[in-house]
N, C-alpha and C positions, 0 to 999 in steps of 0.2 A: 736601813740606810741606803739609799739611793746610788750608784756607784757614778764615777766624774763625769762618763760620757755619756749619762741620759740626763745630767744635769745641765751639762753642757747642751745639747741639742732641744731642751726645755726653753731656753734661750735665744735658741738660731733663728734666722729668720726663717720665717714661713713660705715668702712670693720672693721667687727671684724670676733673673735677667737671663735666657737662655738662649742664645745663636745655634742653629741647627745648619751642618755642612756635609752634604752628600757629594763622595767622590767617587765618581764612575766615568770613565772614558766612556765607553759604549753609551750610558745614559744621556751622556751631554753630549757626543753627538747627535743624538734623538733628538734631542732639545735643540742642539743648529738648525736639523733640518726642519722645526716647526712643529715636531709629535711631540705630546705632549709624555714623558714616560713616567712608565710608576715606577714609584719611591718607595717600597713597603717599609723600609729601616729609618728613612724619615720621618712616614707618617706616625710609625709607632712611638719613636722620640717626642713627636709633636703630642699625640694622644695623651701619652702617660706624663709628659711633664704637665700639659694642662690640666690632667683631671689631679693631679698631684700641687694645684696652685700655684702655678707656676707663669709664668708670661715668656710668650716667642716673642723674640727683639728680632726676629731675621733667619731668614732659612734661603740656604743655596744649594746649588747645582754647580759643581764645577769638576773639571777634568782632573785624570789622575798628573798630575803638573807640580814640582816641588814649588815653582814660581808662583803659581793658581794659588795652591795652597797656604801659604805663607802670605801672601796678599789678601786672602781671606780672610785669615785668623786677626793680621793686623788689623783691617779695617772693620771686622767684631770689635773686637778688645778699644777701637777706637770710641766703641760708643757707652758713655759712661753706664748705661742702664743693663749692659749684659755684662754676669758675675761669670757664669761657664759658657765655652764654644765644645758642643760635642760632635765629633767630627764621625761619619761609618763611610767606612769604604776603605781601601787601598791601605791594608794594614796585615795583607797575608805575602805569600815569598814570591811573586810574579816580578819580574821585573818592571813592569810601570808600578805595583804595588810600594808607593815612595813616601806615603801620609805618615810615618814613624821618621824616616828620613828627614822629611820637611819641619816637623813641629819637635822633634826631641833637643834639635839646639836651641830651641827659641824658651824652651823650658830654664826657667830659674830653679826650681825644685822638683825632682821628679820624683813619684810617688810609689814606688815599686810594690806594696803590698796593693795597688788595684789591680797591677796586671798580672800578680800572682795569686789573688784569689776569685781572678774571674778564669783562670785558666784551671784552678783546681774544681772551678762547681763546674766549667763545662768540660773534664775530665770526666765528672759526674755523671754525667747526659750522653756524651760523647765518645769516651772515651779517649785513647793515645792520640786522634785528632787533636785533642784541645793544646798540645805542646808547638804546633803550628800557628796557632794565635801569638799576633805580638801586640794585643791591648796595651794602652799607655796610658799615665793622666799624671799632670803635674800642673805647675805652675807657671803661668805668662802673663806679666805685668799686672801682678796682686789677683788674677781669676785664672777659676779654672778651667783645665784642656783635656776634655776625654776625648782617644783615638779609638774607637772603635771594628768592628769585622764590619763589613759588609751585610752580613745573613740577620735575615727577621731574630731569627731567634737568639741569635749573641746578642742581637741589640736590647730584647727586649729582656734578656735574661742583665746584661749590666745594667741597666734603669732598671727594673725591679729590685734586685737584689742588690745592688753595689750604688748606684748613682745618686738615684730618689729616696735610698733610707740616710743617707752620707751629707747630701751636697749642703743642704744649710748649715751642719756641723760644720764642715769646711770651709764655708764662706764666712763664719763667726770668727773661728780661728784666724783667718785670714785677714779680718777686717781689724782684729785686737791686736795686729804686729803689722800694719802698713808698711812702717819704715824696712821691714825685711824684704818685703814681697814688689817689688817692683821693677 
């Protein structure tokens, strides 16, 4: 007998709507001045969500800024074809690090088993570093909001293992209780 949640995700959709947002001060001023900077945490979001059948609705570049932020997320979520906004950057203890600040109240539900099992595998890896991660992902108006670290390799460790085995389960869920999720 099959158990609920591979029946469940037998179900999910396959191709979603995925908004990618890099938050780095340093980066985006690079980008004022006309240089074009690399995004390694981007491009790997961008990589693995396509070869995972997925569609980019939008990928930005914007400062570590609570206001930035929050205008971005809005104006994602404003486009009905993107289901998640997954955000890296500015989610460690620095003081411009604000991207948990800026999107935690805009969350309807917050999802606290992603940011405690992405913090246990990169405990894995990492070791007493991974208690320093403040990963998030919950809910903002019916789609989802993953906040992400900064580093290639958290990024690619939550899409692997956490994001892209999940996300259409979640978006099924989500789309079967509309009137909750808004």
């Amino acid at each position: 007998m099959s158990r609920i949640p591979d029946l469940h995700k037998a179900s999910s959709p396959k191709t979603l709507g995925i908004y990618i947002v890099t938050c780095s001060t340093s980066k985006f001023n690079e980008l004022s001045t006309g240089t074009k900077p690399e995004d390694a945490s981007g491009d790997i979001i961008e990589k693995l969500a396509l070869t995972a059948g997925h569609r980019i609705e939008g990928r930005k570049l914007i400062s570590d800024s609570k206001t930035m932020i929050q205008k971005t997320v809005k104006q994602a979520l404003a486009t009905k074809t993107v289901d998640a906004v997954i955000i890296t950057g500015g989610t460690g203890l620095s003081p411009r690090d604000v991207t948990i600040e800026s999107t935690a109240p805009m969350m309807t539900k917050v999802i606290p088993g992603f940011g405690e099992l992405f913090r246990k595998i990169s405990y894995d890896g990492i070791g007493a570093a991974a208690m320093m991660s403040r990963a998030l992902a919950g809910l903002v108006k019916g789609r989802m909001l993953f906040c992400l670290p900064g580093s290639p390799d958290a990024v690619q460790t939550a899409m692997e293992q956490l994001i892209l085995p999940e996300l259409g389960h979640m978006i099924r869920v989500i789309r079967e209780h509309p009137e909750t999720n808004k």
